[in-house]
C-alpha positions in Angstrom: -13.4 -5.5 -35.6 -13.7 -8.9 -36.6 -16.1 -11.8 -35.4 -16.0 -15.3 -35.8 -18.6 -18.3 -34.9 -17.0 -21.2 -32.3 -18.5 -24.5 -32.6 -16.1 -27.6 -32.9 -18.6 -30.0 -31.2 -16.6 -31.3 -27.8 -13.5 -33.1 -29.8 -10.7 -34.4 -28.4 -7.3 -32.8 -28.8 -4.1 -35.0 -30.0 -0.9 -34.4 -31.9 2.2 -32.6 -31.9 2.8 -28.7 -32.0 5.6 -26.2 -32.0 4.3 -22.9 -30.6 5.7 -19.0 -32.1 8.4 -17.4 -30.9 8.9 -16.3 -27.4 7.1 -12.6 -27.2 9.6 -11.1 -24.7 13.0 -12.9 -25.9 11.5 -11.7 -29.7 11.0 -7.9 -28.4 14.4 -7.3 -26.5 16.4 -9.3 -28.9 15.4 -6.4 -32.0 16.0 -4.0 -29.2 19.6 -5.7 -27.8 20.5 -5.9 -31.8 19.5 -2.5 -32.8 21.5 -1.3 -29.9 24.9 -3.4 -30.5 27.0 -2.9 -33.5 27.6 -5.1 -36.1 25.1 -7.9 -37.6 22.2 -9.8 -35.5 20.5 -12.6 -36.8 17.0 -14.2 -35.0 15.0 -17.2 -35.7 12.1 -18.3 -34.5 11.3 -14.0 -34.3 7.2 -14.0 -33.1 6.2 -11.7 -36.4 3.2 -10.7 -34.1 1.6 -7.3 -34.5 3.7 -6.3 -30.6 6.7 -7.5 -31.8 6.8 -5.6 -35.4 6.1 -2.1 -33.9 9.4 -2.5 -31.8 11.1 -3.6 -35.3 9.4 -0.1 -36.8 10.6 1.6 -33.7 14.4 1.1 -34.6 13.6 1.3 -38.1 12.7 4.6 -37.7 16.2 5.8 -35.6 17.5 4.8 -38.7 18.5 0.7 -38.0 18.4 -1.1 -40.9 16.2 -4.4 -40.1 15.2 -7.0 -42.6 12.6 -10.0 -42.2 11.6 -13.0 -43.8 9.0 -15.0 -42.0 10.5 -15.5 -38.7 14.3 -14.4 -39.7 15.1 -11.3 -38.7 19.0 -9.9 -39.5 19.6 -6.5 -38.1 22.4 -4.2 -39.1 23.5 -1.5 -36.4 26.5 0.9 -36.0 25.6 0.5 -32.5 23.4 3.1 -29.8 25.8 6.6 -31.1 24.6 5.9 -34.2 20.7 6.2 -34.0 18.8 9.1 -35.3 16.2 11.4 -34.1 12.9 9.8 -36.0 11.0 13.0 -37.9 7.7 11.1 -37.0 5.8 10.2 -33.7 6.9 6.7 -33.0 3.4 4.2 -32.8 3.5 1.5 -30.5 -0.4 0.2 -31.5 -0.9 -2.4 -28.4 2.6 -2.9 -27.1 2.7 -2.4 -23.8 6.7 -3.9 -23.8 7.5 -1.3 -26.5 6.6 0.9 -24.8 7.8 0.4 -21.1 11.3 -0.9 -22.6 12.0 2.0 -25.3 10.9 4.6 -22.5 14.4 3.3 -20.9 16.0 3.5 -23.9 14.8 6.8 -25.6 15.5 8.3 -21.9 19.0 7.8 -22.5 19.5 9.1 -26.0 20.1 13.4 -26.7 16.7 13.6 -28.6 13.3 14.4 -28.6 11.0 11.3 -29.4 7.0 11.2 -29.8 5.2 7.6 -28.5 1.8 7.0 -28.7 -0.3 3.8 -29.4 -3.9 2.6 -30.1 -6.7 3.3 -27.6 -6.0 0.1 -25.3 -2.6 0.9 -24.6 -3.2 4.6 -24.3 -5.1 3.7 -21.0 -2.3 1.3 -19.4 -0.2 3.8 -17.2 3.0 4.8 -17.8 4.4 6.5 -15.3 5.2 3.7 -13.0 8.5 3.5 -15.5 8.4 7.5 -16.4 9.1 8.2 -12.8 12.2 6.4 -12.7 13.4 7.7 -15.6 12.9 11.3 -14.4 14.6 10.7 -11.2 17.6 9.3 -13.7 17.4 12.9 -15.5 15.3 12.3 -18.5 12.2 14.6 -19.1 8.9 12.9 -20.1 5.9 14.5 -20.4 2.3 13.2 -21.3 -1.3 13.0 -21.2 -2.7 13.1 -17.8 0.0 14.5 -15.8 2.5 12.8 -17.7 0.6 9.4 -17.1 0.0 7.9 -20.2 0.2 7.9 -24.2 1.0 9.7 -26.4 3.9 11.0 -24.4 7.1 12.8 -25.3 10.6 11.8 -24.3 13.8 14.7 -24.2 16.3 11.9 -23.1 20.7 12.1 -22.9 22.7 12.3 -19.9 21.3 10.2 -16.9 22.6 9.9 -13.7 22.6 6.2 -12.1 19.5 5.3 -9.6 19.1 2.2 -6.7 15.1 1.5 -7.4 12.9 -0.6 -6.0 10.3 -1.3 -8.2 6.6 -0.7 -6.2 5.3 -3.5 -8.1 6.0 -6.7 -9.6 6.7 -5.8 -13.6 9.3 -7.4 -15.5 8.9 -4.5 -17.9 9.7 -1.7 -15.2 12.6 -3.5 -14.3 14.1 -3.8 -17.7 13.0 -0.5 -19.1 15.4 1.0 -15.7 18.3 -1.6 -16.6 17.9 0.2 -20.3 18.4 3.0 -19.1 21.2 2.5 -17.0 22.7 0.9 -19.6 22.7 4.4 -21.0 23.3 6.1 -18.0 26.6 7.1 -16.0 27.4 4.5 -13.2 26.0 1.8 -11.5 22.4 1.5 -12.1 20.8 -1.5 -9.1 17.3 -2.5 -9.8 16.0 -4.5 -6.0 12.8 -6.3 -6.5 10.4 -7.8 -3.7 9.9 -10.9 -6.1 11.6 -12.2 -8.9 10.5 -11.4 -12.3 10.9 -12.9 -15.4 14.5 -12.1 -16.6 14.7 -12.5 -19.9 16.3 -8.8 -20.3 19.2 -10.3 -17.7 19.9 -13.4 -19.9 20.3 -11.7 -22.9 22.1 -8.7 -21.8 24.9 -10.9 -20.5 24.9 -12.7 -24.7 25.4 -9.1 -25.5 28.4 -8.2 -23.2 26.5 -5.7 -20.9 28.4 -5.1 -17.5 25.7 -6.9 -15.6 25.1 -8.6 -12.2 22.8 -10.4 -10.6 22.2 -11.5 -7.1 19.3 -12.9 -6.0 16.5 -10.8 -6.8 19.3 -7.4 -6.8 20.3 -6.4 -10.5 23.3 -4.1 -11.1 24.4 -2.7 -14.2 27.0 -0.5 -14.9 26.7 2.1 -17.6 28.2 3.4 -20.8 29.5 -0.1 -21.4 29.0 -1.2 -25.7 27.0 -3.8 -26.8 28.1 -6.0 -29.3 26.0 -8.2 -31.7 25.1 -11.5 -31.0 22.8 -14.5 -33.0 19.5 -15.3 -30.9 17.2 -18.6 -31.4 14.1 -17.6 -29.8 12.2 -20.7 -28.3 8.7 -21.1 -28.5 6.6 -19.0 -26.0 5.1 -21.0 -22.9 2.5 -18.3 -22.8 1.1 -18.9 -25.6 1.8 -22.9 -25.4 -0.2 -22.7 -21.8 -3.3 -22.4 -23.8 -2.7 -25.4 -25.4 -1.5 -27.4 -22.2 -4.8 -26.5 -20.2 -7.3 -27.4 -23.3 -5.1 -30.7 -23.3 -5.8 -31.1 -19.5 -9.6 -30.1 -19.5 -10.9 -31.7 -22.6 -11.2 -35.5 -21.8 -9.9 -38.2 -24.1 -6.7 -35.8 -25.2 -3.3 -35.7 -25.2 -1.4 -32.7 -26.3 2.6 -32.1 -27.1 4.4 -29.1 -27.8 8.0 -28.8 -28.6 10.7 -26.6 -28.2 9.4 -24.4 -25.4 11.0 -21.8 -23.3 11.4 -22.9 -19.9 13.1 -20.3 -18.1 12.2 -20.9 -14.4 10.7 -17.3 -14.3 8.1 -18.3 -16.8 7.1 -21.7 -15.9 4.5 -20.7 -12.9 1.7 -22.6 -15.6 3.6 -26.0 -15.3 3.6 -25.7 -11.4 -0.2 -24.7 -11.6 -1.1 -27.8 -13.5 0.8 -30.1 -11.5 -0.9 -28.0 -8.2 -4.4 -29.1 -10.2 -3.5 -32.6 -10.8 -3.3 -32.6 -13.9 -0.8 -35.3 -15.9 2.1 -33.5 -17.3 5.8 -33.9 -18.2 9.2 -32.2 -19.4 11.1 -33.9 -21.5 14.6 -33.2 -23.8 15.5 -30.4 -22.3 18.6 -28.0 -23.6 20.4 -24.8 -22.9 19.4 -22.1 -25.7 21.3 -18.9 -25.3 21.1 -18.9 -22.3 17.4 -20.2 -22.0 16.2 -24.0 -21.2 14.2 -25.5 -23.8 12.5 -28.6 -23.6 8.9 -30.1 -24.6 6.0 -30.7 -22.8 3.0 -33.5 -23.1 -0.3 -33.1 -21.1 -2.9 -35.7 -20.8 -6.8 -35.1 -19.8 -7.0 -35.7 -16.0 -9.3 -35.3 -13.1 -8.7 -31.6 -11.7 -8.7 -30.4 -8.3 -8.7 -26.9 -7.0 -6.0 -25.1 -5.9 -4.9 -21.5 -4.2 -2.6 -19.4 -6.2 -1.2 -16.7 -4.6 2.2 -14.9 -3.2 5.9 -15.5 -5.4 4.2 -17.5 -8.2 1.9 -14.5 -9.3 4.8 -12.8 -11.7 5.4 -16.3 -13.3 1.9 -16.8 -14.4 0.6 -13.2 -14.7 -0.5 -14.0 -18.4 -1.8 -17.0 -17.9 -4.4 -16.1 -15.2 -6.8 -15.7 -17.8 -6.8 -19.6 -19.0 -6.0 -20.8 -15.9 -9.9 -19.3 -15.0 -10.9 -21.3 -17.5 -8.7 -24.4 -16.0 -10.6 -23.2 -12.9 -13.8 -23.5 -13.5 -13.4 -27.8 -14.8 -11.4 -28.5 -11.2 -13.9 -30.3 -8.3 -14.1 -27.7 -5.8 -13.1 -24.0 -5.3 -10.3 -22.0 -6.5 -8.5 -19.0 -4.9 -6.5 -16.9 -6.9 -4.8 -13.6 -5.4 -2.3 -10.8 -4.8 -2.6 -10.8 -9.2 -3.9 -6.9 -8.9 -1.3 -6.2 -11.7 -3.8 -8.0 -14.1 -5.9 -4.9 -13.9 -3.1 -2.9 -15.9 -2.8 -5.5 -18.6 -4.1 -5.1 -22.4 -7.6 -4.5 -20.3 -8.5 -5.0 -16.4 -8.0 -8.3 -17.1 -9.4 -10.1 -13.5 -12.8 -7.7 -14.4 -13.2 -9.3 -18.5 -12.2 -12.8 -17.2 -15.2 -12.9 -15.0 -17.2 -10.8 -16.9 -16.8 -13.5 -20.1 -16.5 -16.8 -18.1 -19.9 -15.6 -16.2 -21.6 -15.1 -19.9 -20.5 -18.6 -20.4 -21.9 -19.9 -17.1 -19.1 -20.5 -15.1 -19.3 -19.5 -11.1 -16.9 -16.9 -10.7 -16.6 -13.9 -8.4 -13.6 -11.0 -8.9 -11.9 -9.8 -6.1 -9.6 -6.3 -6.1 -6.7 -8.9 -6.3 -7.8 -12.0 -8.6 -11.0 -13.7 -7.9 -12.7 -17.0 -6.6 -13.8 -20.1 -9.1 -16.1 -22.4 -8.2 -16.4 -26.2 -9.9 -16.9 -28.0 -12.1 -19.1 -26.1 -13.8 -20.4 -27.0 -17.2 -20.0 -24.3 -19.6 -22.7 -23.1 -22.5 -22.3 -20.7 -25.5 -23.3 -17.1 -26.1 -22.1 -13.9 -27.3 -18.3 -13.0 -26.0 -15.8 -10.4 -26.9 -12.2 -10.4 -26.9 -11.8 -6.6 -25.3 -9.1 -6.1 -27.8 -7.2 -8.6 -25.4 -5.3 -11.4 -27.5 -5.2 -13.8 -24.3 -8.7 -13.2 -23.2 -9.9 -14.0 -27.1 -7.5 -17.7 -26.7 -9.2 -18.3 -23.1 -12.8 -18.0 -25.3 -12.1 -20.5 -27.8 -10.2 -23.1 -25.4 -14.2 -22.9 -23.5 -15.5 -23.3 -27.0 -14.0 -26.8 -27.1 -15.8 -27.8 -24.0 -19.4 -27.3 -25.0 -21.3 -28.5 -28.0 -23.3 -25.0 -28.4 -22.1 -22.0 -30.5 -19.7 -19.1 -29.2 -19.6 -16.1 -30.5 -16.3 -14.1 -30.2 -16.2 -10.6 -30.8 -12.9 -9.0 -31.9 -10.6 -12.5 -32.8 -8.4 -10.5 -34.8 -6.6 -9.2 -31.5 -5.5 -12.7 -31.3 -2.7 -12.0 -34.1 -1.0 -9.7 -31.7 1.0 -12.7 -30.3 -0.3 -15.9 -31.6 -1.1 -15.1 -35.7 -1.6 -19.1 -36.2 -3.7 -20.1 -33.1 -6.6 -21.1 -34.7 -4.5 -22.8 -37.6 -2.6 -25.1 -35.1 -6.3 -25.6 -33.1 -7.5 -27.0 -36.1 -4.5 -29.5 -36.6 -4.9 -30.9 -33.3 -8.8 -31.7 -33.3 -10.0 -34.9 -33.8 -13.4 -36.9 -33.3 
């Protein structure tokens, strides 16, 4: 647990940044490689803490991975050729690990061991276990087979049609995995559409996939083959960055090379909702993902409800949206976001919990809550909750107020965003 003291005395943000690696693309493209033979290469690989316990995953089914930095070169005889680890398989915070290797380990003839630290061992599970066991696999764990640590006796699935019950890009791709694996036509049908990251990069590496609409289909037993990624810089972690721009007057704010797969850019759309003065610019096609960089200056905000098909394109961002929330004239709705409860922590109940310590006006509701502004913010005594996005949404607030913050547990922050506070520090001026 580490603490640190927040007190940069209202500057002004300007300059020019380039954010990490994209946390999903960086998570499925070790996975995608580890499963296709021959040699992958990835740069721009987010070496957050999330991202190198799904590299020690596959290192330990025997895939021979090697990183420098952000390189990453992976060396696979393809999925026949992965071993049964002799260890329990730890996942620390990763709720993607674990949601997408459940697909995969469902599919291979072994027994496999998962478990993770104490956050993730109370997100549940077996919205993706069920699935699985309807395809054939049998998972058991703690609580009825709910959550971590869990173990996994996978090989011969049968194809399923499944319709997710909730909106979770990571449900959706951990059944695709699997019916990767599987015999047949595996069809995932979703209400909304999520992000599709798992799609895109499928398709680079030669999977037998469709999609229509928000109906994927996949057919099974078909081999991946190894492909190069470039991972582009992660608009989730850039959004904290776009809203301090917006919110802190007197700045101006770029950031280069971000991912802007449409699926993923529900923060743009909310600041331009706000008001807030923001453009695209030199945009390019990526492997499949658009790419292009985005400059934000200060502006007068105005409230806004967020609700219905844009909730799965901003799910984590609600947290520093809040915080956008609470410098907006007027009062702002946000709802149908009950999936924020399952995050890293119940993320709608530690928003309002911190941005009340802080003095915002801000009520929770089961789905999202209600912001009232503009409200000027003070310091105090804060903590993280072990959440990496609620401890960024902290010291964005710090910038607004010229009293001290304490935040409690900033060391979660390295789980996808290791530099933040370096690059928060380039861009402050007086």
């Amino acid at each position: 647990m580490s603490h640190q003291i927040l007190s940069f005395g209202q500057p002004q943000l300007k300059g020019t940044i380039s954010v990490p690696g994209d946390k999903s693309i960086s998570h499925r493209a070790v996975m995608f490689g580890s499963l296709a033979k021959g040699k992958t290469t990835i740069t721009n690989f987010l070496a957050g803490e999330d991202c190198l316990s799904t590299i020690a995953a596959f290192q330990a089914m025997g895939v021979a991975i090697e990183r420098e930095e952000d390189r990453v070169v992976i060396e696979s005889n393809g999925v026949e050729e992965l071993v049964e680890p002799i260890e329990p398989i730890n996942l620390g915070n990763s709720g993607t690990t674990a949601r997408l290797l459940l697909g995969i380990l469902a599919g291979l003839p072994y027994h496999f061991t998962l478990y993770g630290d104490g956050s993730l061992s109370k997100r549940p599970m077996d919205r993706i276990a069920n699935p699985l066991r309807e395809m054939g696999a049998v998972i058991d764990g703690r609580d009825n087979g709910r959550l971590l640590p869990m173990s996994v006796r996978g090989g011969k699935l049968k194809s399923i049609d499944f319709k997710p019950p909730v909106k979770s890009a990571q449900i959706k791709s951990g059944v695709l995995l699997a019916g990767l694996l599987a015999e047949g036509e595996t069809t995932v049908q979703e209400k909304t559409k999520t992000r599709d990251h798992t799609e895109n990069m499928l398709k680079a590496f030669g999977a037998d996939i469709k999609v229509d609409g928000t109906t994927v289909r996949i057919k099974g037993k078909t081999p991946l083959h190894s492909c190069d990624i470039e991972v582009p810089g992660d608009i989730s972690s850039a959004a904290f960055f776009l809203v301090a721009a917006a919110i802190i007057p007197g700045s101006e704010v770029m950031i280069e090379n971000v991912g802007l797969n449409p699926t993923r850019t529900g923060i743009i759309d909310v600041l331009q909702m706000m008001g807030a003065a923001i453009e695209v610019t030199e945009t390019k096609v990526i492997g499949g993902e658009l790419i292009g960089n985005i400059r934000v200056t200060a502006s007068e905000l105005r409230p806004a409800t967020i609700e219905g098909e844009i909730i799965p394109r901003i799910i984590d961002e609600i947290p520093i949206i809040a915080l956008l929330a609470t410098q907006a004239e007027g009062e702002t709705v946000i709802k149908d976001a009950e999936e924020l409860r399952f995050k890293e922590t119940d993320r709608i109940e530690s928003v309002v919990t911190t941005l009340t310590k802080l003095g915002a006006r801000i009520t929770g509701t089961e789905d999202g809550m209600i912001v009232h502004g503009k409200t000027a913010l003070h310091g105090g005594v804060t903590d993280s909750f072990g959440d990496h996005r609620i401890g960024m949404m902290i010291a964005i607030a710090s910038l607004l107020i010229d009293e001290k913050i304490e935040l409690h547990d900033a060391a979660c922050i390295a789980v996808s965003y290791p530099n933040f506070f370096e690059h928060l520090h380039t861009l402050i001026t007086r």
